[in-house]
C-alpha positions, 0 to 999 in steps of 0.5 A: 483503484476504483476507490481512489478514482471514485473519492478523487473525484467526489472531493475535487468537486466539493473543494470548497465545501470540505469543511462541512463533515456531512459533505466530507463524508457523504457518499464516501464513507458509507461506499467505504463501509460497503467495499470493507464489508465485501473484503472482510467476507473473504476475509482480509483486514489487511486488505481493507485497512490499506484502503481505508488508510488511502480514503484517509490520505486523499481527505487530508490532501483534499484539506478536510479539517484536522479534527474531522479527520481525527474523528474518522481515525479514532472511529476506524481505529476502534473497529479494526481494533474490534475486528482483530479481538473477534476472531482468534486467527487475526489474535494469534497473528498478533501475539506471535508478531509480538514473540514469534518464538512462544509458538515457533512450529505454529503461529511463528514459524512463519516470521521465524522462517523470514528472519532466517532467510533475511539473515542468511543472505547477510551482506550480498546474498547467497546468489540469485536463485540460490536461495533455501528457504523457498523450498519448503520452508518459507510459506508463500515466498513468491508471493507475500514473502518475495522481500525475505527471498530477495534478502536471502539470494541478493542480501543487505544490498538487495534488500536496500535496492528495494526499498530506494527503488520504493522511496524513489517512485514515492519521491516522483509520485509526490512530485507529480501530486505537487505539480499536476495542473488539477486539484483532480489531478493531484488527488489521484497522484496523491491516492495512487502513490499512496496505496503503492507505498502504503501497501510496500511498507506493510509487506516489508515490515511484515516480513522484518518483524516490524509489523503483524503478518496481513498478507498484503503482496509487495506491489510489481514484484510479488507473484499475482497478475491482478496485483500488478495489472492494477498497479501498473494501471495506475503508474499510467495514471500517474504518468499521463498526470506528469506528461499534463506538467511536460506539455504546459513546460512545452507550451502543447495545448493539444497533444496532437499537435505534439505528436505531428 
């Protein structure tokens, strides 16, 4: 969130000097390298690629030109490639989302445990909080693997509740971009649906097999209070962005006066 404040506001006062690539990527990317570089000491590429993918999102709304941001793609692309062939955890990851069940006891037991859960549930589930796979089975089910329960006990329907209710709330947050009175405004609409959206569609490809396992919890719904403090933080930014539309429909200047 402090990212996405921080670009938003450095690329709504260079607007109209975007063009120019040194203004485009100065400060912003050497603070990214050094916020990349304090989350891989943990470590968490997923974490890291998230946020990268956000600064690229808000440099392309902002209206960066298209072969600068191909340079900036190309380059992180080739380091998180790097990243991923140096360390053996982050390669087994990536084999077994490939083929999980070359090493189903080991480096795909996990997915493998996933599938199971989400093909359990089938059509309506097997109930709420009926589910088997959370007990001992399916690692980290309250947090990274919440999606695979929930297909588990509430089934196909459950599953595709979830994923409406992400589609709506990317629906109303580019709503809220278009419509913000400030290029401000429309920046941070745009960076904080982003990282939402972003962040849900990697937990569940993860969990469906779609994508390599990152560890990156499924926002307001996976256990963890400093994941949905953060997120519902910045659902109030968003909300305070649209209530700027309602006062400008209403004709309020000042929000004081709404409140008498």
């Amino acid at each position: 969130l402090a990212v996405i404040l921080f670009c938003a506001d450095l690329l709504a006062r260079r607007k109209d000097r975007l063009s120019d690539f040194s203004q485009l990527t100065i400060p912003i990317v050497p603070v990214l390298i050094l916020v990349a570089a304090l989350i891989m000491l943990q470590p968490d590429l997923g974490t890291m690629i998230i946020i990268a993918f956000v600064v690229f999102v808000l440099m392309f709304v902002a209206g960066a030109r298209l072969r600068h941001l191909f340079l900036m793609a190309v380059t992180a692309g080739s380091a998180a490639t790097v990243l991923v062939f140096t360390a053996e955890y982050r390669m087994q990851r990536l084999l077994s989302f490939l083929n999980p069940w070359n090493d189903p006891m080991k480096t795909g037991f996990q997915i493998i445990q996933s599938l199971i859960a989400l093909g359990s549930g089938r059509i309506f589930g097997l109930g709420l909080g009926m589910s088997r796979q959370k007990f001992f089975y399916l690692p980290a089910a309250h947090t990274d693997f919440i999606f695979a329960i929930i297909g588990e006990e509430l089934g196909l329907i459950g599953t595709l509740a979830v994923i409406l209710a992400f589609s709506i709330l990317a629906y109303m947050g580019i709503r809220i971009a278009f419509r913000a009175p400030t290029f401000l405004g429309r920046l941070l609409a745009s960076g904080i649906t982003a990282v939402i959206v972003i962040q849900a569609l990697i937990n569940m490809g993860a969990v469906t097999g779609v994508l390599p396992i990152t560890g990156v919890p499924l926002p307001l719904i996976s256990f963890g209070g400093s994941s949905l403090s953060f997120t519902l933080s910045g659902i109030g930014i968003l909300l305070k962005i649209s209530s700027y539309e309602r006062k400008k429909a209403d004709g309020v200047v000042d929000a004081r006066d709404h409140f008498r």
